[in-house]
TORKOL-4160 file (C-alpha; in steps of 0.2 Angstrom, whole numbers, padded with zeros to 4 digits, m for minus):
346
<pt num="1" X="0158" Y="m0060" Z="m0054"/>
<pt num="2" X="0146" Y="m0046" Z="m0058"/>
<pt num="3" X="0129" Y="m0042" Z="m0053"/>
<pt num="4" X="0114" Y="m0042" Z="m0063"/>
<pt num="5" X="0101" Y="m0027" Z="m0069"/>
<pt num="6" X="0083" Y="m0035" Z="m0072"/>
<pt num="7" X="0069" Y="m0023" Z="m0079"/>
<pt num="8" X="0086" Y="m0015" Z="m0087"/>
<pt num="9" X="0078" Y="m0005" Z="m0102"/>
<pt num="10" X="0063" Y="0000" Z="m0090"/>
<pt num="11" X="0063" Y="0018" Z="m0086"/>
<pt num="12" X="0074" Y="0016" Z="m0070"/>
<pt num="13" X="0081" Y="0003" Z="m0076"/>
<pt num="14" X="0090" Y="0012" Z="m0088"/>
<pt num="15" X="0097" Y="0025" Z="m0077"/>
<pt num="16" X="0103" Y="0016" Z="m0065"/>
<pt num="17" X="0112" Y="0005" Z="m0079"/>
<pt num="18" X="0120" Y="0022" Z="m0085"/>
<pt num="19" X="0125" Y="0026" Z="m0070"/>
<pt num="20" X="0134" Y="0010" Z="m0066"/>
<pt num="21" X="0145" Y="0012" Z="m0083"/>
<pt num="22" X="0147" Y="0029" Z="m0074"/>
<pt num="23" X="0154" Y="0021" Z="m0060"/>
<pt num="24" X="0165" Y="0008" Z="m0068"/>
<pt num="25" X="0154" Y="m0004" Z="m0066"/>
<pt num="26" X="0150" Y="m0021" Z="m0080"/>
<pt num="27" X="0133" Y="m0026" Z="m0073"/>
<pt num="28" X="0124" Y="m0039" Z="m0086"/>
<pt num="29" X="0107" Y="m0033" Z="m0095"/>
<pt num="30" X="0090" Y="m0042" Z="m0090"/>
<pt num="31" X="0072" Y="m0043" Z="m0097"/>
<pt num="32" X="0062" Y="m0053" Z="m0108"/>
<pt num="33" X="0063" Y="m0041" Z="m0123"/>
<pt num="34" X="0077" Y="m0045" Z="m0132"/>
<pt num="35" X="0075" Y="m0030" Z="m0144"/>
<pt num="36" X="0076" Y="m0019" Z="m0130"/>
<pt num="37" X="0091" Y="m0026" Z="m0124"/>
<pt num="38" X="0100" Y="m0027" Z="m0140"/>
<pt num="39" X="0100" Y="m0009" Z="m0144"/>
<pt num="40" X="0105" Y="m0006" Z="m0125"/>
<pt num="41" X="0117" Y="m0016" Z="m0121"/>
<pt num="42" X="0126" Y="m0011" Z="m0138"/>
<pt num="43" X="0127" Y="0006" Z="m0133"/>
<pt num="44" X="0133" Y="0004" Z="m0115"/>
<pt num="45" X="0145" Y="m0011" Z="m0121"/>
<pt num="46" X="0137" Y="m0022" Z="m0107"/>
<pt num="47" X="0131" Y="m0041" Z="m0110"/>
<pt num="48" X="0114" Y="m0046" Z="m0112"/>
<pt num="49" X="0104" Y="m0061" Z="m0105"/>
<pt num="50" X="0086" Y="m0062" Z="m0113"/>
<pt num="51" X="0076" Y="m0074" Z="m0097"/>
<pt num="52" X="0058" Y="m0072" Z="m0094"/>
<pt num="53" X="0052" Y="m0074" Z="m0073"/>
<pt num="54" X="0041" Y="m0087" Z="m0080"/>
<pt num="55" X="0057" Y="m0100" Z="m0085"/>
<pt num="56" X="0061" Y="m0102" Z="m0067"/>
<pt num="57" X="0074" Y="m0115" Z="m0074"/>
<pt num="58" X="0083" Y="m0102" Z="m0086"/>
<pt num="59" X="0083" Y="m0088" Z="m0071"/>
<pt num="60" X="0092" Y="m0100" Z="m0061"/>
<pt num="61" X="0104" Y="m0101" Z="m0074"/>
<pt num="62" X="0107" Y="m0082" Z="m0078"/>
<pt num="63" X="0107" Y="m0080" Z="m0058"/>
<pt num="64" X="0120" Y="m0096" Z="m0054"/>
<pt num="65" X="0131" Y="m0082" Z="m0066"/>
<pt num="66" X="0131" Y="m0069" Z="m0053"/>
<pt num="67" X="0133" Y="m0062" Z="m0036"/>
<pt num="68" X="0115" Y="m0050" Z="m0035"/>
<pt num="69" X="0101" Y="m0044" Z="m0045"/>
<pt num="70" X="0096" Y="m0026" Z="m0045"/>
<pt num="71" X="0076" Y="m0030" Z="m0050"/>
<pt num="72" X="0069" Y="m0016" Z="m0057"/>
<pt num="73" X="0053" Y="m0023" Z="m0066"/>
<pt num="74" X="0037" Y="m0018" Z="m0058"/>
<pt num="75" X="0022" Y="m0020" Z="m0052"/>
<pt num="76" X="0034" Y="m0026" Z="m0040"/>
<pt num="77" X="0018" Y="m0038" Z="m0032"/>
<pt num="78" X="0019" Y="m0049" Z="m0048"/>
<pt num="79" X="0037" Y="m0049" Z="m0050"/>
<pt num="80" X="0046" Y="m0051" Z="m0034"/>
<pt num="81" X="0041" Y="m0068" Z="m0031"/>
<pt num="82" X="0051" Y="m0079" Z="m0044"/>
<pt num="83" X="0063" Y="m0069" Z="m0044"/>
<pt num="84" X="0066" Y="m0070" Z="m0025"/>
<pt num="85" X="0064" Y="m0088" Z="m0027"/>
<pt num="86" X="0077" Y="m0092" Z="m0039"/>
<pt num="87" X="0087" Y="m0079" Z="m0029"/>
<pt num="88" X="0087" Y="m0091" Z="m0014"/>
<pt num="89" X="0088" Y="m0108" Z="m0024"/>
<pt num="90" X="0104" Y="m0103" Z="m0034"/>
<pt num="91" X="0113" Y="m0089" Z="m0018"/>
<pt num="92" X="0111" Y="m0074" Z="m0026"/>
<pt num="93" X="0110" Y="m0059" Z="m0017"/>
<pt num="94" X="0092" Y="m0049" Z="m0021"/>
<pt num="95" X="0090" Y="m0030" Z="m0021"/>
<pt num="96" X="0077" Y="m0020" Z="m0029"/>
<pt num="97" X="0069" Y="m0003" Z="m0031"/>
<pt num="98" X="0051" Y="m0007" Z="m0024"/>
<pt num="99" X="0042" Y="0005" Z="m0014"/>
<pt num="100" X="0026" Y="m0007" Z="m0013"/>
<pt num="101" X="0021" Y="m0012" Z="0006"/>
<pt num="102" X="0018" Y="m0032" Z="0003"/>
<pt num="103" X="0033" Y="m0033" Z="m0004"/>
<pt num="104" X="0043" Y="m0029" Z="0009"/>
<pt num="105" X="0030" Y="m0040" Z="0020"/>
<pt num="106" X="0034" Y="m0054" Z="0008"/>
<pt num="107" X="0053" Y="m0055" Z="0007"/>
<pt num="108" X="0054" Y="m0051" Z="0026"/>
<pt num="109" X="0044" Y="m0068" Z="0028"/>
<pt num="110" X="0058" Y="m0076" Z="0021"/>
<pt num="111" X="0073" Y="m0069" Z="0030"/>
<pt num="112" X="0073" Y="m0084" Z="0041"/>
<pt num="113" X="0076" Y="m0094" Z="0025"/>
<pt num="114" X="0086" Y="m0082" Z="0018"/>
<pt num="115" X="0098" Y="m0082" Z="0032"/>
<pt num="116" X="0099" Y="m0102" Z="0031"/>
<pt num="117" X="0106" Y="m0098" Z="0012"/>
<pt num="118" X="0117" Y="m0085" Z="0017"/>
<pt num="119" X="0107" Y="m0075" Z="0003"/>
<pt num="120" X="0102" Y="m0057" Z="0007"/>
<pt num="121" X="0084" Y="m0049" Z="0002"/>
<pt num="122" X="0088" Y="m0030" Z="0003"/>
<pt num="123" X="0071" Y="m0021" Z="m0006"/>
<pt num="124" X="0070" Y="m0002" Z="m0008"/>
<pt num="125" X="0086" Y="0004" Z="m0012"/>
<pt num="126" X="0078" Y="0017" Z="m0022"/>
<pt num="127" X="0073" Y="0034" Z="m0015"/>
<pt num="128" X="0059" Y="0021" Z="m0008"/>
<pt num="129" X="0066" Y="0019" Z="0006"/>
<pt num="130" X="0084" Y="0025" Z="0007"/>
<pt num="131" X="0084" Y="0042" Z="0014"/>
<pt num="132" X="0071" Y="0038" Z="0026"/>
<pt num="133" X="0074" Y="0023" Z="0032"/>
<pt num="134" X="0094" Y="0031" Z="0036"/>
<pt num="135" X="0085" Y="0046" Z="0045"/>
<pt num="136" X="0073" Y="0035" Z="0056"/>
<pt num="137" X="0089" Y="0023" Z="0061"/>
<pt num="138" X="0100" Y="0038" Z="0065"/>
<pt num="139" X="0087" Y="0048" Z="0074"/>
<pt num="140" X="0082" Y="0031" Z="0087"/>
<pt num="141" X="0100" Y="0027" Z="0088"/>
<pt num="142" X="0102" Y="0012" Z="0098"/>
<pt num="143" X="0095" Y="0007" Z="0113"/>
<pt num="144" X="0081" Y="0021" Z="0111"/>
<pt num="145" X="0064" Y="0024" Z="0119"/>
<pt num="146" X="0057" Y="0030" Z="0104"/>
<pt num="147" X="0038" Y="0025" Z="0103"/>
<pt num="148" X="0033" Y="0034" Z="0087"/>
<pt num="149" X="0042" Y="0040" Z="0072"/>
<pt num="150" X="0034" Y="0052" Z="0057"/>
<pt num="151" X="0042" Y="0053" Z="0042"/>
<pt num="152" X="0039" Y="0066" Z="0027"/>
<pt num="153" X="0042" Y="0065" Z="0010"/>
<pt num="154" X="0044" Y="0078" Z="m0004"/>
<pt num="155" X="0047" Y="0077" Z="m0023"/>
<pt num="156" X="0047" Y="0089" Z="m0038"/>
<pt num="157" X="0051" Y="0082" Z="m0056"/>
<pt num="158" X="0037" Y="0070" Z="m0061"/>
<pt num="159" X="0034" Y="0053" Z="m0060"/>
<pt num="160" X="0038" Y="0038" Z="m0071"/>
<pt num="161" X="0025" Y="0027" Z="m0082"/>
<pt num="162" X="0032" Y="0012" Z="m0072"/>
<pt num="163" X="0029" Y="0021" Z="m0054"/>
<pt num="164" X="0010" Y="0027" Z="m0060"/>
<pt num="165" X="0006" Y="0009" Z="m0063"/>
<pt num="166" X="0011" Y="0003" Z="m0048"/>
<pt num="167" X="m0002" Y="0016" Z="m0038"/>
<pt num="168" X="m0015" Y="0009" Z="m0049"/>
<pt num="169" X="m0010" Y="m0010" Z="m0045"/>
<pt num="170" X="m0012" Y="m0005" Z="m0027"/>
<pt num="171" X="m0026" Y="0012" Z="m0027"/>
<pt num="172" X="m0041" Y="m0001" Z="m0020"/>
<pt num="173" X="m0029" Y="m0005" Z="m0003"/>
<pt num="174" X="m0033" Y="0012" Z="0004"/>
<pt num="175" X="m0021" Y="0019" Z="0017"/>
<pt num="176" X="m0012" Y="0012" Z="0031"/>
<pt num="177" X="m0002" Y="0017" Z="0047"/>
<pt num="178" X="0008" Y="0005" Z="0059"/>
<pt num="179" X="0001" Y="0008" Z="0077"/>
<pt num="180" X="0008" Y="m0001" Z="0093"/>
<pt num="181" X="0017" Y="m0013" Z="0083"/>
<pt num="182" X="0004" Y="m0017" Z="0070"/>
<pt num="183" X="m0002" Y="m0011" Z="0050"/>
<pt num="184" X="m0017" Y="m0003" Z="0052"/>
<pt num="185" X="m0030" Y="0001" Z="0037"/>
<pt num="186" X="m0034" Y="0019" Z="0037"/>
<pt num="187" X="m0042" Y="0030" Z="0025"/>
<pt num="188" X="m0034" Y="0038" Z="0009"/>
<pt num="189" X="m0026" Y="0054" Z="0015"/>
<pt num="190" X="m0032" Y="0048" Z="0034"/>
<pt num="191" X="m0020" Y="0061" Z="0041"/>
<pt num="192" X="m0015" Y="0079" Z="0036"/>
<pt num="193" X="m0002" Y="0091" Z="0045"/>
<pt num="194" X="0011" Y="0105" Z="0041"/>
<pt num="195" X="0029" Y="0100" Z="0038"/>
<pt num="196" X="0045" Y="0111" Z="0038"/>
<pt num="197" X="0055" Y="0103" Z="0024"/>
<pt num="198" X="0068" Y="0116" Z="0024"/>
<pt num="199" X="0065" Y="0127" Z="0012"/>
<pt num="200" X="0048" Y="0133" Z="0018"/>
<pt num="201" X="0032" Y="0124" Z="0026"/>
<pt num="202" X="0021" Y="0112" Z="0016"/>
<pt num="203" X="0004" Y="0101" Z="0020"/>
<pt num="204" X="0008" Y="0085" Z="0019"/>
<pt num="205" X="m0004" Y="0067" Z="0019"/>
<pt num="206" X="m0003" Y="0052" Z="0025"/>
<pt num="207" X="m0001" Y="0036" Z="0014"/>
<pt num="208" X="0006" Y="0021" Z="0012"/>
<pt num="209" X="0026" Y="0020" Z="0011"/>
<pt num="210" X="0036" Y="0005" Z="0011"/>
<pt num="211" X="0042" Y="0012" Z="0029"/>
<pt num="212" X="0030" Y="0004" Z="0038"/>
<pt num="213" X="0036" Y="m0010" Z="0039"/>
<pt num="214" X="0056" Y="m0006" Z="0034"/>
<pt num="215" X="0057" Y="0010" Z="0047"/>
<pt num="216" X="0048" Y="m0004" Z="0060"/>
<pt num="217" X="0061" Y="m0016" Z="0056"/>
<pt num="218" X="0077" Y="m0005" Z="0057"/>
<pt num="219" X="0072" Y="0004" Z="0073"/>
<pt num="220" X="0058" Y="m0008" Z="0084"/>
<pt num="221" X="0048" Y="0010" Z="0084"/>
<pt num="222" X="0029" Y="0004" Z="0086"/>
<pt num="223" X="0020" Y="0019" Z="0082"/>
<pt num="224" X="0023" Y="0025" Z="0061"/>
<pt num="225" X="0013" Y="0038" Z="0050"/>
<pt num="226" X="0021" Y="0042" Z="0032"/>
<pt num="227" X="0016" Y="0057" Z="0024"/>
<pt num="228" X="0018" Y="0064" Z="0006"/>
<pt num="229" X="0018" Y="0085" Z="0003"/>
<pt num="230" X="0004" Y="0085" Z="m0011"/>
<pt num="231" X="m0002" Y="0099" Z="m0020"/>
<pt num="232" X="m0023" Y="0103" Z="m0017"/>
<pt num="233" X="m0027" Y="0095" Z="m0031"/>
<pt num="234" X="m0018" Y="0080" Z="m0024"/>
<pt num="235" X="m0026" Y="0077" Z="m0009"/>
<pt num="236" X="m0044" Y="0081" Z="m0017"/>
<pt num="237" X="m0037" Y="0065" Z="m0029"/>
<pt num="238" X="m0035" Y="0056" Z="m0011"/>
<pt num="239" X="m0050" Y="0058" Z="m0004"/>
<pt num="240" X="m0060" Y="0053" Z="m0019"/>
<pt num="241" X="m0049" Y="0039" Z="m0022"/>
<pt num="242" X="m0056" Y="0032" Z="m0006"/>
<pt num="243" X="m0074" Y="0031" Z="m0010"/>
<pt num="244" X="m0069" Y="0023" Z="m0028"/>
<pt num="245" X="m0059" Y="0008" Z="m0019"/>
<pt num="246" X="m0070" Y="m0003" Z="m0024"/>
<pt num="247" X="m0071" Y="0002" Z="m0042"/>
<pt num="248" X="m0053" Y="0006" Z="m0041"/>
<pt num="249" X="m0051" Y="m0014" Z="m0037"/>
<pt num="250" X="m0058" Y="m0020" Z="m0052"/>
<pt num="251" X="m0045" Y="m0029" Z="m0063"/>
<pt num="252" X="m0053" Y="m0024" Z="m0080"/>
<pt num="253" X="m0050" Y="m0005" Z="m0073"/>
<pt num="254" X="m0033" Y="m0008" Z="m0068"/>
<pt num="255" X="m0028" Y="m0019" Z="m0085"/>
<pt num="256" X="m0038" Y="0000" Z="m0093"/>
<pt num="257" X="m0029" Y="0012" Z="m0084"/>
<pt num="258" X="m0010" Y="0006" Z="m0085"/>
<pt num="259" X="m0013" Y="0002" Z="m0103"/>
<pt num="260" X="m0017" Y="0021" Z="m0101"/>
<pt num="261" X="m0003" Y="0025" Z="m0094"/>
<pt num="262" X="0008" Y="0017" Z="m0109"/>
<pt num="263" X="m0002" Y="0027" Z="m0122"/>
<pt num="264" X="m0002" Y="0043" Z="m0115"/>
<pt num="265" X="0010" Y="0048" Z="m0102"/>
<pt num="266" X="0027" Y="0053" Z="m0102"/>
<pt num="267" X="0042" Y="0047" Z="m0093"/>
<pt num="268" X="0050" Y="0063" Z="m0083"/>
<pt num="269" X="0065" Y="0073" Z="m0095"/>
<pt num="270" X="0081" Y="0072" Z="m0093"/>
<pt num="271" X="0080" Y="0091" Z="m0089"/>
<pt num="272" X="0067" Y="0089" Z="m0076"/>
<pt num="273" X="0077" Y="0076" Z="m0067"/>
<pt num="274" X="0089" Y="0089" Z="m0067"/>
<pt num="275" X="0082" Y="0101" Z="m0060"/>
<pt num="276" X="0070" Y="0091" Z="m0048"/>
<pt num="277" X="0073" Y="0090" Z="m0028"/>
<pt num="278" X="0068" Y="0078" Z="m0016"/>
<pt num="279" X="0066" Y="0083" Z="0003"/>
<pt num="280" X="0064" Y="0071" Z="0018"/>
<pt num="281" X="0058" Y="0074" Z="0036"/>
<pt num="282" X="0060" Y="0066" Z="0049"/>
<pt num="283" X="0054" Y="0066" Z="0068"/>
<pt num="284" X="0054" Y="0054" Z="0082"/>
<pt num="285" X="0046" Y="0056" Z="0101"/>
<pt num="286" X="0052" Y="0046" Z="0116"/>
<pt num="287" X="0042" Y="0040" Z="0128"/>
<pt num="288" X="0046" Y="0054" Z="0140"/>
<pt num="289" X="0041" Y="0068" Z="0128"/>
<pt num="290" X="0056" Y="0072" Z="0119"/>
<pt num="291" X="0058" Y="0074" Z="0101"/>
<pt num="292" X="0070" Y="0074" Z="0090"/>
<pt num="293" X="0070" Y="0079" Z="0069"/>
<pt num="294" X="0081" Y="0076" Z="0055"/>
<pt num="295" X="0078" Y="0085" Z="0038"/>
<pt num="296" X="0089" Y="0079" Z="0020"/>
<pt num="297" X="0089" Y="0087" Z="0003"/>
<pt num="298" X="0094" Y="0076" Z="m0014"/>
<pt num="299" X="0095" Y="0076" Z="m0033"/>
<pt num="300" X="0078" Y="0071" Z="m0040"/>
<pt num="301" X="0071" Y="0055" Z="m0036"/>
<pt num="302" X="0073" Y="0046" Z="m0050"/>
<pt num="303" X="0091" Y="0051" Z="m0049"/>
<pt num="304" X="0093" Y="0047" Z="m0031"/>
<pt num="305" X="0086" Y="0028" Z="m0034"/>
<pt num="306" X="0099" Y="0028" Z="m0049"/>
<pt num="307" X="0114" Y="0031" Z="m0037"/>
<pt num="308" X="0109" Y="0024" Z="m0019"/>
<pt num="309" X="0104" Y="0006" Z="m0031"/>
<pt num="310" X="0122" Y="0008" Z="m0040"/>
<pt num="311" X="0130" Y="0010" Z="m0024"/>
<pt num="312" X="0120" Y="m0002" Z="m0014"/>
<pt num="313" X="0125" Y="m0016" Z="m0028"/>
<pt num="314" X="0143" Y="m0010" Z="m0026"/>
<pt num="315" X="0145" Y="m0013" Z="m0009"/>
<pt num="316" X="0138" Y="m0030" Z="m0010"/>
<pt num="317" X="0151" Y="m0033" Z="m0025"/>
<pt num="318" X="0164" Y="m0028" Z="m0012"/>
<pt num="319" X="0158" Y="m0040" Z="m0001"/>
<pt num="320" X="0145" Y="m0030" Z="0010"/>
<pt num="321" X="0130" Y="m0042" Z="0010"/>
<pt num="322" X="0123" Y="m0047" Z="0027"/>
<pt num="323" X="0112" Y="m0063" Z="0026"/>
<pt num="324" X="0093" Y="m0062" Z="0029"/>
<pt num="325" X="0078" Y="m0048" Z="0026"/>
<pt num="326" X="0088" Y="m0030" Z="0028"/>
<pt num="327" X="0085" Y="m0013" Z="0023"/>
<pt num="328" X="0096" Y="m0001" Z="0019"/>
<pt num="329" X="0100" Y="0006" Z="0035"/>
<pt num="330" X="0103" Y="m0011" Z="0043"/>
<pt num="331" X="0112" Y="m0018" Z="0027"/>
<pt num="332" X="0124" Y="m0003" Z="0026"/>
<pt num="333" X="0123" Y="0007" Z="0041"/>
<pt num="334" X="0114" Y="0024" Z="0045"/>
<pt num="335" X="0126" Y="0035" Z="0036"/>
<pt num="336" X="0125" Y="0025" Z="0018"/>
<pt num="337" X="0113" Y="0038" Z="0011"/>
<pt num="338" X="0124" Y="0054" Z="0017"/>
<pt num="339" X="0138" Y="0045" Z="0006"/>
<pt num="340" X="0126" Y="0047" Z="m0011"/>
<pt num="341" X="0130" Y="0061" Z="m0020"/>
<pt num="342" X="0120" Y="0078" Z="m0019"/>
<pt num="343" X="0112" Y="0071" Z="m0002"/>
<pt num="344" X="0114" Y="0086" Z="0012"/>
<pt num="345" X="0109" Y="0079" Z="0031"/>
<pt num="346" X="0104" Y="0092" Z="0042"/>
């Protein structure tokens, strides 16, 4: 059996479709567009199934014809439930590229479920939240003391039509950090500091990252704060973006500004994903006062999600798929991300 890209002629999806013919891989094509997939599927020489998230009855079908889906179609918050359900009614193994934090509330609610269908729910095995979640997990190790983690995130290259919608889906939530256990709403850009990615030093901001609740599942660490590095501009874009919650909130907005997004923006180039980098930082402090701090450099991160979700969907084709709500560091170890190609762990 194969494995199934959903979302495929997305802008992610797409990529990470090349890149499993790349790897020898025959996933089948996905979406409601059967335009779209037509034209793809005829120039990768991959089959196509054309299956909308609203016929729960003709997913079930496509799905009962393979092992996982790789769900690629965003705003993730609209999309992950029907396809999660059909997941666990037909056995299929779920993966996806979501960075959005009630999804990863939503499918570890059903783990329990999950685990009874010997199904696995595996979101973010994208560079949201590969590379961090593997840093946090490697620097608790096991049986640790750690009571509070930080993580930092840096990016150059762009940022896709399909990712700028989903911040508008979720701009009214504001920010959030995870503090003795619990999410905690904080202000947009609550929290500043200076981070060593490496390379040189950079100010970074707090927001809200999918490791809030993956990190706090893969190492029990109570205390969690996520930052981004941001350019000025950025964080002024932060701080008003909390006095215009409300506004932000208001579905006609929304509906306004991704329709925005279709018209005018462009996906990142094939050039500037080459010659984009990611960096990751990561610390953790024990409860006796010692720290400890990773950092990692990889390709761009559109790039990265393309491998680390080609990768991920192989190593549940070769039989790597523990039941139950996982993240990638719990699914496939600590080292998984040190295996993706152009990643360097320090």
């Amino acid at each position: 059996m194969s494995y199934l890209i959903y979302g495929a002629y997305g802008y992610t999806g797409q990529l990470i479709a090349q890149r499993a013919v790349e790897e020898g891989h025959e996933p089948v094509l996905a979406g409601r567009d059967e335009e779209a997939l037509e034209t793809m599927a005829s120039s990768l020489g991959l089959p196509f199934e054309v299956v909308s998230l609203k016929a729960p009855g003709r997913l079930q079908a496509v799905l009962n014809d393979v092992e996982a889906v790789v769900h690629c179609a965003g705003p993730f918050v609209r999309t992950t439930g029907p396809m999660a359900a059909a997941c666990l009614e037909t056995g299929t193994h779920y993966l996806d590229i979501t960075g959005e934090i009630p999804v990863f509330e939503a499918l570890a609610d059903r783990g329990a479920a999950a685990e009874k269908r010997d199904v696995m729910l595996l979101p973010g095995i994208g560079f949201d939240v590969v590379p961090t979640d593997c840093l946090a997990r490697s620097l608790a190790g096991e049986g640790s003391s750690a009571t509070t983690l930080e993580l930092a995130v840096y990016g150059s290259g762009g940022i896709s039509k399909g990712t700028l919608k989903s911040v508008i889906e979720h701009a009214d939530v504001g920010g959030r950090v995870r503090r003795q256990g619990a999410l905690v709403e904080v202000p947009l850009g609550w929290s500043t500091r200076t981070v060593d990615f490496g390379d040189r030093a950079r100010t970074v901001v707090s927001i809200p990252w999918g490791d809030l609740v993956t990190a706090h599942h893969s190492t029990g660490i109570p205390n969690i704060t996520v930052y981004v590095a941001l350019p000025p501009i950025g964080r002024l874009a932060f701080r008003l973006g909390e006095y215009l919650k409300g506004l932000l909130g208001w579905p006609p907005l929304k509906t306004l500004l991704q329709r925005g997004v279709d018209r005018w923006m462009d996906n990142p180039s094939a050039e500037a994903r080459r010659n984009g980098r990611t960096r990751v930082w990561a610390s953790v402090r024990e409860d006796t006062g010692e720290r400890r701090t990773a950092r990692l450099t990889g390709p761009e991160a559109y790039t990265f999600t393309a491998r680390t979700a080609v990768e991920a969907a192989g190593r549940v084709m070769e039989g790597t798929a523990p039941p139950g709500f996982q993240t990638p560091s719990t699914a496939f170890g600590e080292s998984f991300v040190a295996d993706i190609e152009g990643v360097e762990w320090e």
